[in-house]
Phi, psi and omega in degrees: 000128183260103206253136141262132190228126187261080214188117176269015168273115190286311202317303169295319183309302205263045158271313207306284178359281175320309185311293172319292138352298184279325185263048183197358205347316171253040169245157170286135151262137184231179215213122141198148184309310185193208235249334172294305198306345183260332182280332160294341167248014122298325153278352184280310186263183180245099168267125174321270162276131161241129186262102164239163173268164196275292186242114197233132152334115173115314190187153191264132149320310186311307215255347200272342192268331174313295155304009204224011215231358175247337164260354156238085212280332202253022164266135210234143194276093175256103163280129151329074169221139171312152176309332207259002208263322235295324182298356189271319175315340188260348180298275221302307166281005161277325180293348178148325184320120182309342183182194181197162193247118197254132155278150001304175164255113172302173164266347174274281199326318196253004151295328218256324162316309190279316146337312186271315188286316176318260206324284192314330159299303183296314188249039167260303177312308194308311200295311201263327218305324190307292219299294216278349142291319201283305205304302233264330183286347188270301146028250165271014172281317173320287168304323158304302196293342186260350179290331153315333218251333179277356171258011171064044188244135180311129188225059145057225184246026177294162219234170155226339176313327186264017174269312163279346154310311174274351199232026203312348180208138164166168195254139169264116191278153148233100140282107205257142160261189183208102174203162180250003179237169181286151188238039152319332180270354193280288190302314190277309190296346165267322155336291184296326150328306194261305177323313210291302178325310203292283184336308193287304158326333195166204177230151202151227197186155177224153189222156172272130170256320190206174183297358176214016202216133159247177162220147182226138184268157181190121157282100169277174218260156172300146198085325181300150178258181178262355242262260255283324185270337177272345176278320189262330164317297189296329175284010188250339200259343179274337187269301186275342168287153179219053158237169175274142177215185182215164141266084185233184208203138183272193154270161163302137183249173187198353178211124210294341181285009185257343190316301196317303159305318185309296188330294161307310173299306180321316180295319188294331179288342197255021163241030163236008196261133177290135180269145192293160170174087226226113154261175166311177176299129174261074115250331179292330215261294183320311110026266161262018121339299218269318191286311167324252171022291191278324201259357154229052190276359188258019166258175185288065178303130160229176172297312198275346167300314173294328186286325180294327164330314191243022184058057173223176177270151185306291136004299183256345177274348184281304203316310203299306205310303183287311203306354188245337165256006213061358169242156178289113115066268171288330151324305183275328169285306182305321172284320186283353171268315169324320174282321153308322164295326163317306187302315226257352158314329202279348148253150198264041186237355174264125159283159201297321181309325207263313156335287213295336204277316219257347148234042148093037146249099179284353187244111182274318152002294178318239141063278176323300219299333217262349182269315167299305174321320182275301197287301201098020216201163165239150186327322190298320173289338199272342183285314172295324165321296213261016161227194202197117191031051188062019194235140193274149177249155193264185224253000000 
């Protein structure tokens, strides 16, 4: 059994582990910080289970199982979530998940889970595993072969005939990306996209052609246009992608020794073609920017950490963040730690050090300096205020 454990909390990732380990001694743990790192451990291994967390650099647990769950149907799903989490947790499990984990996670609770979700796999398995490796092996012999055969690359002595047999007409998707970094993760969201479209449309396939490009075949139904599937390709690729792409397109083919040229043109338009660059909505990215935020806020927060969170530029996410809180950025994090600190003043068993530690300041001096400026006060005083023959008055 092949377990992914999804988390950008070290703390959580490698408990589950220990856990995992110590009661499962022969199952595998694989590791990843946050949804490229899980998807790089989805193609590697063949995984069973995923323990995923609710809010990760990058992607939401929510949208990675949501993209990733129709091109792996038989990975059963556990979601992560903190208390303040919980309505994402219950999202997750109307989408499919088998279940969800409130931190802290017991240990028992997620033995006796992980235990039930095993028995329900091992006996699925015995039924489907034989039929559905020869199909997934058959596949990518398919796909290997014609991505040879559209880069005018030699495919030996395959036969192409029972290819034409399935596809005697059909159209060619190219989506290219623009980027200066790997878009692996990318790369897998226009796979799962264009794959789910083709199928709901006709029939076909998508191949990786290069490090910035896929392509995808489709046979459509007699009558059918391609223009309805390229309006919605684009409209699933604009909410989720936060790369520049392009979109280009064959005409219907009919005679498979013309795909290489087809290609090539495709390729030659797209360095006169404008590229698309759509983020998501910035009240969703804000949104969950601010939740990020509120659940770490005793953590090392910066501006450009939280914006790689939601894919925006460092730049346009300080502009967006005040025009949608009115507040700055640094501004906004320091009054919500500040405010925390009020509440946790109000008890007289923490000490001011131990406050100052718990909402992500080690220099209490700091600490002082930034609670008297915002109150007019220093926290000893603000504490001294607030009782009255040793009993707290509320605020």
């Amino acid at each position: 059994m092949n377990i992914l454990i999804v988390d950008d909390e070290n703390v959580i990732r490698e408990g589950i582990q220990r856990t995992l380990n110590n009661r499962f001694p022969a199952y595998s743990t694989y590791l990843a910080v946050n949804a490229d790192e899980a998807v790089t451990q989805l193609r590697k291994h063949h995984i069973d289970i995923v323990l995923t967390d609710i809010l990760m650099p990058g992607m939401t647990g929510l949208e990675l199982m949501n993209l990733t769950r129709s091109m792996y149907p038989r990975v059963r799903w556990v979601v992560i979530s903190a208390y303040s989490e919980f309505s994402y947790a219950q999202e997750a499990v109307r989408l499919g998940a088998k279940d969800y984990l409130l931190k802290p996670i017991g240990k028992e609770m997620l033995a006796e889970m992980i235990e039930k979700i095993s028995g329900e796999i091992e006996q699925e398995r015995e039924q489907t595993e034989e039929a559905e490796l020869l199909k997934l092996n058959r596949n990518y012999l398919r796909e290997a072969v014609f991505q040879r055969w559209a880069q005018g690359l030699d495919i030996g002595r395959f036969d192409m005939t029972p290819f034409m047999d399935s596809h005697p007409h059909f159209n060619l998707i190219m989506v290219k990306m623009e980027s200066d970094k790997v878009v692996q993760l990318e790369h897998f969201m226009i796979e799962n996209v264009l794959g789910e479209l083709i199928e709901k449309h006709g029939q076909g396939f998508v191949t990786i052609y290069d490090s910035k490009s896929l392509l995808g075949l489709v046979t459509l139904p007699e009558g059918g246009t391609i223009t309805s599937l390229l309006e919605e390709l684009r409209t699933h690729l604009i909410k989720y992608l936060r790369v520049p792409f392009q979109i280009m397109h064959t005409d219907r083919i009919e005679d498979i020794d013309t795909v290489p040229g087809e290609v090539q043109r495709m390729r030659q338009a797209s360095s006169t073609q404008v590229y698309e660059h759509y983020a998501s909505g910035s009240d969703q990215s804000i949104e969950v920017a601010l939740q990020y935020i509120r659940t770490h806020y005793h953590a090392d927060l910066s501006l450009e950490k939280v914006a790689a969170i939601v894919y925006l530029n460092p730049v346009y996410f300080s502009q967006l963040f005040k025009q949608k809180t009115g507040a700055g950025f640094k501004e906004y994090v320091i009054g919500l730690r500040l405010e925390q600190a009020k509440q946790m003043l109000l008890n007289p068993k923490l000490k001011l050090a131990d406050v100052a530690e718990r909402i992500g300041y080690q220099d209490m001096r700091h600490f002082s300096q930034l609670f008297r400026k915002k109150y007019g006060e220093t926290p000893s005083e603000f504490r001294q205020r607030h009782r009255m023959d040793g009993i707290e008055k509320p605020l």
